[in-house]
C-alpha positions in Angstrom: 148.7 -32.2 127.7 149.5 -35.9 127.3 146.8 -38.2 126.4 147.3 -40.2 129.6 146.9 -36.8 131.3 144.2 -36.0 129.7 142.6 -39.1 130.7 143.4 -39.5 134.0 142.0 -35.4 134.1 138.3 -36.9 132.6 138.8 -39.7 135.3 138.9 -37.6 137.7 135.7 -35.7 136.6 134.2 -39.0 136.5 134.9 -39.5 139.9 133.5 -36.3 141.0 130.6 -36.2 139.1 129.8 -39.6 140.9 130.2 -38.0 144.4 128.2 -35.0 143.5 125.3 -37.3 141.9 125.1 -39.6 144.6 125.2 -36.6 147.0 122.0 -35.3 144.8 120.2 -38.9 144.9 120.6 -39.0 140.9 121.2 -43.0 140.6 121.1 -42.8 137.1 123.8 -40.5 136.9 125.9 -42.6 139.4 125.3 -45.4 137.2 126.0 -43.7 134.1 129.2 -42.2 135.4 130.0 -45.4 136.7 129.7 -47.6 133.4 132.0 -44.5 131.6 134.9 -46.4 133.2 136.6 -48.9 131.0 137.7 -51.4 134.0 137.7 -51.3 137.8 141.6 -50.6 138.0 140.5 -47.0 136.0 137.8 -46.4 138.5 140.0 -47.2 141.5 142.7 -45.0 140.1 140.6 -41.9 139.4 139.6 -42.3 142.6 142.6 -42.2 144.3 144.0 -39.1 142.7 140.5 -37.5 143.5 141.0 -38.3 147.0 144.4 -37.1 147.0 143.2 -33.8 145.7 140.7 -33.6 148.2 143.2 -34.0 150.8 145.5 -31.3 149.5 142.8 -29.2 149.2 141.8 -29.9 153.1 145.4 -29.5 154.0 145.9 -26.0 152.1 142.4 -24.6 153.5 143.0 -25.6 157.2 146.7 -25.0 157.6 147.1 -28.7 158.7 149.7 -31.3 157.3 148.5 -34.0 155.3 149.7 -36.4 157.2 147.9 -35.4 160.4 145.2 -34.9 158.2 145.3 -38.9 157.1 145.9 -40.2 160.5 142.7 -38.6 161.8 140.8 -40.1 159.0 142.6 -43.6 159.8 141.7 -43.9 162.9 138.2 -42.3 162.5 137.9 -45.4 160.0 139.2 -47.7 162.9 136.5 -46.3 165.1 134.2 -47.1 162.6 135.0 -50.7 162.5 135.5 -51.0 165.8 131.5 -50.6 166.6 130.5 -53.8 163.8 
């Protein structure tokens, strides 16, 4: 493994140790998880590949394409927005 693999893999981790902590309550932990990350553009890059992950994982699990998968959540965000 690559050292920018093996980075962007403990990025990751970051990124779902910071879901799971703030799905526990643990602030400290989302704050401590949160400070690991060098710079914002790290964060927002773990992040993305998490959710991309997540979505393939979703895909595989329920049979449906990603990109059905992504629209729904679009427009569920729309929705969202719409009622501010």
């Amino acid at each position: 493994m690559t050292p920018d693999a093996a980075a962007l893999l403990t990025g990751m981790q970051r990124a779902v140790g910071i879901v799971a902590a703030r799905h526990r309550g643990d602030l400290a932990g989302v704050q401590a998880l949160t400070d690991a990350f060098t710079d914002d553009a790290e964060r927002a890059h773990a992040f993305l590949l998490l959710t991309e992950l997540a979505l393939a994982i979703t895909s595989d699990h329920t049979g449906r394409e990603l990109p059905v998968i992504v629209r729904e959540i679009s427009l569920r965000i729309a929705a969202l927005a719409a009622t501010d």
